[in-house]
N, C-alpha and C positions, 0 to 999 in steps of 0.2 A: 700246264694247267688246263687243259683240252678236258680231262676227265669231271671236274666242276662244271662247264657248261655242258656235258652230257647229260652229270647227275639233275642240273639242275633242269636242263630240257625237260627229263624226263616225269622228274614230279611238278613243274609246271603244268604238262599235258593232262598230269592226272589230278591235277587240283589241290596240289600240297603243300607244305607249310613254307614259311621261309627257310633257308637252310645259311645255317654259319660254319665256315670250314676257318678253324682256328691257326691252325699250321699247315699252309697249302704250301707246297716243297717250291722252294727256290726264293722268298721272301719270310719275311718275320711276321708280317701285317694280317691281319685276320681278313676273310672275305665272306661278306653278308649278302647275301645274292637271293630274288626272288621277293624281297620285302613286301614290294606292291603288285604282287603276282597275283591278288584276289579281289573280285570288287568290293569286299567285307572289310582288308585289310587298307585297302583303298580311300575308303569311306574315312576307316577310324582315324586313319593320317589325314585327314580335313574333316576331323570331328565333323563329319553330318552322319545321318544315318542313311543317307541314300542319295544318288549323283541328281536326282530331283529336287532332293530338298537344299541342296548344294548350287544347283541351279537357282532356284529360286532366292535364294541371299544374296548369289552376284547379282540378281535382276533387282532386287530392291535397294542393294547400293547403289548401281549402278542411278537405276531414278531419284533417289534422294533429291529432294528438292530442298529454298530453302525453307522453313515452319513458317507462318502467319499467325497461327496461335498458340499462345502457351502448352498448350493441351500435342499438341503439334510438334512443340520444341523436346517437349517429354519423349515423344515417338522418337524422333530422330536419334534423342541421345543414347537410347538402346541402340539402334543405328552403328551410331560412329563407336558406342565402346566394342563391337563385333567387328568395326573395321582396327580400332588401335590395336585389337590383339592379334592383328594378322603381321603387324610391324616388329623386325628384328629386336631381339630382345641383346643392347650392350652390354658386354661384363669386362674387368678386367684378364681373365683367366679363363680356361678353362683346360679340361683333362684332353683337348687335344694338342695344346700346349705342351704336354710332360716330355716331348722330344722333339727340338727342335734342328734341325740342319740348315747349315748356310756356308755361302763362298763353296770350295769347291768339295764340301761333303756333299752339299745338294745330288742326288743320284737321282732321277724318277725312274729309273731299270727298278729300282727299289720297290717301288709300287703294285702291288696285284692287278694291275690292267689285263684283261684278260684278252686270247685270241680265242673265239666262239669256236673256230670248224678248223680243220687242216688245210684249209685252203684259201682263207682269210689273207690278205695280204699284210696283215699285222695284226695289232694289238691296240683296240680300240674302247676308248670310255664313254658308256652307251647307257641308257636306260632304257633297253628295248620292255614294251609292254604291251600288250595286246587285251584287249576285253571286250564282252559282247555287248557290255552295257557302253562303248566307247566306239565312237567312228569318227 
């Protein structure tokens, strides 16, 4: 699977989309690579429109005090409903559920863990990212 981190290196470098490789030989499991390769695509996976205005929401949760006045208590509660919707949402199901292994079908060889270079010492699960808007 050497050839997927080539591909994806290389439309990284050039600023490209994400890339999904359905049947990457030697697994069944599709591989989604690159997702948040972009600070656009970045952003829209933390619905802000910009890592400033992104900033600025932690900084006002973070100060949340508590209200003194009604008028006050109003503010907040736009507040905390921008905080509840950061919290996992429980279901009983879901489509990653549709195949489940256990005891000794458990394999993770099974998994698209990928080895980046030829000289990697294995096979590592990574969200490497890099961005200029990010230090």
């Amino acid at each position: 699977m050497l050839e997927i981190t080539e591909i994806a290196d290389r439309v990284v470098k050039a600023g490209g989309p994400a890339l999904l490789f359905t049947d990457p030989k030697g697994t069944g499991v599709p591989v989604l690579i690159n997702q948040f390769g972009s600070d656009e695509r970045m952003c829209l996976a933390l619905r802000a429109r910009s890592y400033d205005e992104l900033s600025e929401r932690v900084k006002d949760l973070i100060a949340l005090e508590a209200p003194h006045s009604a008028w006050e208590k109003v503010k907040s509660l736009v507040k905390l409903k921008d905080l509840a919707a950061l919290q996992p949402k429980l279901v009983g199901s879901g489509a990653c559920q549709a195949v489940v292994h256990t005891g000794d079908a458990v394999d993770l060889g099974m998994l698209p863990i990928l080895q980046c270079w030829p000289l990697d010492a294995g096979r590592y699960i990574t969200l490497p990212w890099s961005s200029p808007g990010i230090r």
